[in-house]
C-alpha positions as CSV (number, residue, x, y, z in Angstrom):
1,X,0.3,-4.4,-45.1
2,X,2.9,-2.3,-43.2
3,X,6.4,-1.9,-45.9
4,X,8.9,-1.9,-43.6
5,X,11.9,0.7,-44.5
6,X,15.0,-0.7,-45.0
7,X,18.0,0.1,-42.1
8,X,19.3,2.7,-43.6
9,X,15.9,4.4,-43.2
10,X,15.4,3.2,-40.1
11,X,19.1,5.0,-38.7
12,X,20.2,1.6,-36.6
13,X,23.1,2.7,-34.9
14,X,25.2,-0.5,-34.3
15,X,25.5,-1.9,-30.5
16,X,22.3,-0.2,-29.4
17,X,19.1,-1.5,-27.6
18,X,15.8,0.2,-28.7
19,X,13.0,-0.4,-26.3
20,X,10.2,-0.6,-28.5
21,X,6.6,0.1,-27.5
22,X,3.7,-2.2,-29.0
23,X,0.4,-2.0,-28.9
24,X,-1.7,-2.5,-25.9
25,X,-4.5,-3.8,-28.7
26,X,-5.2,-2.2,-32.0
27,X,-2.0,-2.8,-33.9
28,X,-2.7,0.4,-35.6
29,X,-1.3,2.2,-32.6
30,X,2.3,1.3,-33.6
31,X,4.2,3.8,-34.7
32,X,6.1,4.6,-38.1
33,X,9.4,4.7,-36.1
34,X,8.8,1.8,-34.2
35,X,8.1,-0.4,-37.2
36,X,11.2,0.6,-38.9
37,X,13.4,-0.1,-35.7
38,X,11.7,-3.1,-35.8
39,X,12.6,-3.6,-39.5
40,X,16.4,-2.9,-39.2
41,X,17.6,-4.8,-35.9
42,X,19.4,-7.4,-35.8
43,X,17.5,-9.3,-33.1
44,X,14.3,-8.6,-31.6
45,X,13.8,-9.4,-27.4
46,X,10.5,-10.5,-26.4
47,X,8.6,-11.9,-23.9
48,X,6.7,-14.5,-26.0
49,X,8.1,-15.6,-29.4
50,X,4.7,-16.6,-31.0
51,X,2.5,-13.7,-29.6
52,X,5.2,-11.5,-31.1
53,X,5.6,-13.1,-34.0
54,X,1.8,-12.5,-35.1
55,X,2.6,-9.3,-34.6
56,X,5.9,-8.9,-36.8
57,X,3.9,-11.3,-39.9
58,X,1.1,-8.1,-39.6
59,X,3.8,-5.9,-40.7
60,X,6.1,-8.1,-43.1
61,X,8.7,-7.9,-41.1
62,X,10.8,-11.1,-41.0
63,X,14.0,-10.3,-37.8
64,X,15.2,-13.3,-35.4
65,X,13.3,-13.4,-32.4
66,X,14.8,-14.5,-28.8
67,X,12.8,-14.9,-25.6
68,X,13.1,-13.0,-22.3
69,X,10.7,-13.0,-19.9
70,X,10.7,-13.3,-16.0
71,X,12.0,-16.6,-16.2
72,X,14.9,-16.4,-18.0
73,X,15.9,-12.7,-17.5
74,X,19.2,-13.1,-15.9
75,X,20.1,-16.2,-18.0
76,X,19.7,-14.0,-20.9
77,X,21.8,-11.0,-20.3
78,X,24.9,-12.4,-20.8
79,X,23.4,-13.7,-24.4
80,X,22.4,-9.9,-25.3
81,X,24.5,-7.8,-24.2
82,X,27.6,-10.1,-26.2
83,X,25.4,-9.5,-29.0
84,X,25.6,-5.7,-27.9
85,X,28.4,-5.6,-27.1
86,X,29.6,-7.3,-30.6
87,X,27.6,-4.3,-32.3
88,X,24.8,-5.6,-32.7
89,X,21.6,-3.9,-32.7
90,X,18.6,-5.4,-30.4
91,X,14.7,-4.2,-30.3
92,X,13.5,-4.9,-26.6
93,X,9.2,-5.9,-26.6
94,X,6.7,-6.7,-24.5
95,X,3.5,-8.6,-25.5
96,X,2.1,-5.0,-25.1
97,X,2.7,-1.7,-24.2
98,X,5.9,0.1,-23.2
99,X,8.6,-2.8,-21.8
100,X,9.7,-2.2,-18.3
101,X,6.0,-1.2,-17.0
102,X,5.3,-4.2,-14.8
103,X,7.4,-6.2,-17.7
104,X,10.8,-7.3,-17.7
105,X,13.7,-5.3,-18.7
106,X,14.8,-2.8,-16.3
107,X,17.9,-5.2,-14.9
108,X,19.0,-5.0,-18.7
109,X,18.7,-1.8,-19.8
110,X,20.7,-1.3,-16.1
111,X,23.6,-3.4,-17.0
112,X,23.6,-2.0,-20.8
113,X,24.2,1.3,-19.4
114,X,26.7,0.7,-16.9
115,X,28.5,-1.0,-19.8
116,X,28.7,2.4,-21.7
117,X,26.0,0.8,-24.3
118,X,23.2,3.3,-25.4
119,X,19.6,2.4,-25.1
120,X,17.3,4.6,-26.9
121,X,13.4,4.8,-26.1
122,X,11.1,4.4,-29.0
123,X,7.6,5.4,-27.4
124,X,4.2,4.1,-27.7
125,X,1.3,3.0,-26.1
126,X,1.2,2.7,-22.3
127,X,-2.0,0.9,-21.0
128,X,-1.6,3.0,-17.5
129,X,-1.7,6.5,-19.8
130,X,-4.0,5.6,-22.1
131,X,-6.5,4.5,-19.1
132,X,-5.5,8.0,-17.3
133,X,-5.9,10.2,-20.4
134,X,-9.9,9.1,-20.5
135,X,-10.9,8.5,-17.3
136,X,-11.5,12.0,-15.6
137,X,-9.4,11.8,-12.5
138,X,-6.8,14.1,-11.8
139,X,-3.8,13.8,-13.7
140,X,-1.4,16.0,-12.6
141,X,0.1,13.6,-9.9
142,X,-0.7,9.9,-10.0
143,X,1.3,7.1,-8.5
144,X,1.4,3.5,-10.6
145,X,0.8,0.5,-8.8
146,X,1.8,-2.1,-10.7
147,X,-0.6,-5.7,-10.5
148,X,-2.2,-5.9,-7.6
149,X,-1.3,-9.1,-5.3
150,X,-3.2,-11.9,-6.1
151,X,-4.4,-12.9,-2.4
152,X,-6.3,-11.1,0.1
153,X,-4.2,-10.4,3.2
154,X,-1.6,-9.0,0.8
155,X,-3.4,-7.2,-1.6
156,X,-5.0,-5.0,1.6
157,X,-1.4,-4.5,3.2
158,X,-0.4,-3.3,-0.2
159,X,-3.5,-0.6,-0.5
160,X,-3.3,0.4,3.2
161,X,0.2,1.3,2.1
162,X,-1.1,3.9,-0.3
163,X,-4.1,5.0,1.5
164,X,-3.1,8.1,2.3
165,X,-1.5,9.0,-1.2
166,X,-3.1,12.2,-2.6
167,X,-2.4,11.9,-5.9
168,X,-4.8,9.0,-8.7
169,X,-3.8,5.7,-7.9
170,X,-3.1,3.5,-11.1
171,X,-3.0,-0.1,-10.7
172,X,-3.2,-3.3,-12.9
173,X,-5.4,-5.9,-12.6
174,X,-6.9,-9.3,-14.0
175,X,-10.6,-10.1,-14.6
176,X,-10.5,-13.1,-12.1
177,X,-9.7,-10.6,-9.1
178,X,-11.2,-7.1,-10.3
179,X,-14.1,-7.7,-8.1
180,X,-11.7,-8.7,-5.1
181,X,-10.3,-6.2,-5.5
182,X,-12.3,-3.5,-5.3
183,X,-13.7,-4.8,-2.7
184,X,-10.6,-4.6,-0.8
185,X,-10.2,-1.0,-2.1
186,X,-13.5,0.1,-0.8
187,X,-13.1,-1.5,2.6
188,X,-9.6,-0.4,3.0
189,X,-10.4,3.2,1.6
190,X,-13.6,4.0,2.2
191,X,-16.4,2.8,-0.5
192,X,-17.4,6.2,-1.4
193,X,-14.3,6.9,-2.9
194,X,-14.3,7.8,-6.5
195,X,-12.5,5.2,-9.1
196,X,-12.7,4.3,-12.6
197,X,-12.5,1.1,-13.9
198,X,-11.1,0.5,-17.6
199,X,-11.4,-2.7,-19.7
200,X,-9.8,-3.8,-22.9
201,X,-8.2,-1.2,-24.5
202,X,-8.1,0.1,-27.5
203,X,-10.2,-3.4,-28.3
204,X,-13.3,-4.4,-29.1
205,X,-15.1,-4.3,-26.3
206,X,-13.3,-0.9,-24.9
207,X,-15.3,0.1,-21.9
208,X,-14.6,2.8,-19.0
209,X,-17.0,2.9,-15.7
210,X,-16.9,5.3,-13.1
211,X,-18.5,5.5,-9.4
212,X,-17.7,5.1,-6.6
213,X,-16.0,1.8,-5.2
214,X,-19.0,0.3,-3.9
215,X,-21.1,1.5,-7.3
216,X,-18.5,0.0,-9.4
217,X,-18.0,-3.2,-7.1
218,X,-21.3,-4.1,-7.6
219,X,-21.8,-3.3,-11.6
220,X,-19.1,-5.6,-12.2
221,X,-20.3,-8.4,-9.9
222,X,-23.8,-8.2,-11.3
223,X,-22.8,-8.1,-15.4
224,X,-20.5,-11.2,-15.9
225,X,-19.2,-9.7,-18.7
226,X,-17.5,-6.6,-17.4
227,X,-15.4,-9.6,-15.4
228,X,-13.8,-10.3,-18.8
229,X,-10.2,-9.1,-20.4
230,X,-7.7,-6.9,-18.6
231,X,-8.0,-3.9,-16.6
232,X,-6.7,-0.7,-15.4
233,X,-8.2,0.6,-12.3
234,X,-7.7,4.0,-11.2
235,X,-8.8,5.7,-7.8
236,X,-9.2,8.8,-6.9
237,X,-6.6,9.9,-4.4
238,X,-6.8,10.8,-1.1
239,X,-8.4,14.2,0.4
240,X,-7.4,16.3,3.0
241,X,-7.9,15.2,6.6
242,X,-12.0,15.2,7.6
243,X,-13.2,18.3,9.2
244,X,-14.6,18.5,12.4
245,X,-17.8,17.8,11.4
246,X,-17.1,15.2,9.1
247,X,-14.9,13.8,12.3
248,X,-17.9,14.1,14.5
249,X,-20.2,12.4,11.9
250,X,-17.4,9.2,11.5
251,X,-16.8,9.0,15.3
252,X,-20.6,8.7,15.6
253,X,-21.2,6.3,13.1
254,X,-17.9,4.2,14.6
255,X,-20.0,4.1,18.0
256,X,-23.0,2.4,17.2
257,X,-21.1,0.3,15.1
258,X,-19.3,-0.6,17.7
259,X,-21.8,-1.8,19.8
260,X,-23.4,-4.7,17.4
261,X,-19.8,-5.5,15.6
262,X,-15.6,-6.4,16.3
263,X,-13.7,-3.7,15.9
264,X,-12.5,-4.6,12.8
265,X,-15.7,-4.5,11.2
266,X,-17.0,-1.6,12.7
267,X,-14.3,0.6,11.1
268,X,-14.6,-0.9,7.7
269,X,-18.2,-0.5,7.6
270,X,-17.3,3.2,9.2
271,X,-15.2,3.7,6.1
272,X,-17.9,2.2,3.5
273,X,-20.3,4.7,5.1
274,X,-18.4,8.0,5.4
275,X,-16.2,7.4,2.9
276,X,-13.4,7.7,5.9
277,X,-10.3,5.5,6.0
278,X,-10.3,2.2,7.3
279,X,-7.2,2.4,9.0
280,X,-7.2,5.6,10.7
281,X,-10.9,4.6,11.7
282,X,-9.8,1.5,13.2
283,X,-7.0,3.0,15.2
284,X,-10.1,5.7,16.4
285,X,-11.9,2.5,17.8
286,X,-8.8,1.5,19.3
287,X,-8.5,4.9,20.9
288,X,-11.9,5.0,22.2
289,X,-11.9,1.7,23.5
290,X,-9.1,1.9,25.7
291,X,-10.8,5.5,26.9
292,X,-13.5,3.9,28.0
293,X,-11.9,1.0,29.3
294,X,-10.0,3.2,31.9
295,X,-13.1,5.5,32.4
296,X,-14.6,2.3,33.7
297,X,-12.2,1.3,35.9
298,X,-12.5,5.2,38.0
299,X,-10.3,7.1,39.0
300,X,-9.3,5.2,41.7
301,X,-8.9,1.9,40.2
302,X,-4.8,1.5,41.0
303,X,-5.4,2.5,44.9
């Protein structure tokens, strides 16, 4: 059991919001500092009241507790930031992780500040960093993602979006969809691109696989288990433009595919196979198409 300092330990400055990270699974991950702001607030802003609660009786810590979530986020402000405002001191929480990442709380920590109010960060555990840290992509530019949309059409609009991004992609992601979605990523992308897929962490059943899109596609549709818990997916980002060669090889492929499939198809089956993008590849069918179409019709076909 956690003994929680008392405030003047702590340092609460009075009228300040502390956005407290959690953790993301283990509870040992919590920080001194963050158990001790935790300790001395006045009021503690969560998401969910019970999950958060669990977490508070872990470490003997008895503060008030008041929701805010998606659905009540702008109903709440004017609650908070009186209490603020009144100098009181407020911890903001997620039910994991760092708040604000794909979590509510950026409109307040907006309005606390425009309102002369200081917020301090108290860092911790980011599922998106920790995933990165381990998985052996590049790290030195990444762009995060968020969730992923929950339907089809969208969710490959969204990753088209981003195809072309050079730096890891980062994205979020449920075990209900994880297979949809990489199989959206892999025929929007190319399925020989690099990804890693992280599970559960910090948990139990911790687990990290890497392949390619197709490779991991079909290691989590054949073990139902790897469909289970939450998940960070990161993908390799994109290389530099195809060489000639590797141009030649993807127009060729594109051809014959052509031939025995729509259009559509034949550049995401392009991309699975070359590891090309889908996108560019089917504007390249496109391109050919119409060439051939007015090769067809001669050179004297308006006459």
């Amino acid at each position: 059991m956690v003994s929680p300092p008392n405030q003047l330990d702590a340092g609460i400055q009075p009228g300040v919001l502390y956005v407290v990270a959690t953790p993301i699974g283990n509870l040992g991950d919590l920080s001194a500092r963050a158990a001790a702001v935790l300790a001395g607030v006045d009021l503690i802003a969560c998401e969910d009241t019970r999950h958060s609660r669990r977490l508070l009786d872990y470490l003997g810590i008895h503060a008030p507790l008041c929701a805010y979530h998606d659905h009540n986020e702008a109903s709440a402000h004017p609650h908070l930031l009186a209490r603020l405002d009144s100098g009181d001191s407020i911890a903001l929480i997620s039910d994991a992780g760092t708040p604000l990442i794909s979590d509510p709380g950026y409109t307040l920590v907006r309005e606390a500040r425009a309102r002369g109010l200081t917020v301090v960060p108290i860092p911790g555990p980011s599922a998106l960093i920790c995933a990165l840290s381990a998985a052996g992509l590049p790290s030195d530019r990444f762009l995060f993602l968020g969730f992923a949309p929950r339907t089809r059409a969208p969710r490959r609009r969204w990753i088209e979006a981003v195809a072309q991004e050079p730096g890891t992609l980062i994205l979020y992601d449920s075990g209900q969809r994880i297979q949809a979605t990489l199989e959206d990523c892999a025929d929007v992308l190319g399925g020989t691109r690099q990804a890693v897929v992280a599970r559960e962490l910090t948990k139990r059943f911790e687990t990290f696989l890497s392949g390619s899109l197709d490779e991991l596609g079909a290691r989590i549709k054949a073990h139902s288990e790897q469909q289970l818990g939450e998940f960070v997916l990161l993908i390799a980002g994109a290389s530099a433009a195809p060489d000639a060669q590797q141009a030649r090889e993807q127009a060729r492929v594109l051809d014959i595919l052509r031939a025995e499939l729509t259009t559509r198809q034949a550049a995401a089956l392009t991309a699975r196979i070359t590891g090309g993008q889908r996108n560019e590849l089917y504007r390249m069918a496109l391109a050919r198409q119409s060439q051939e179409s007015d090769a067809s019709q001669g050179p004297d076909a308006d006459a």
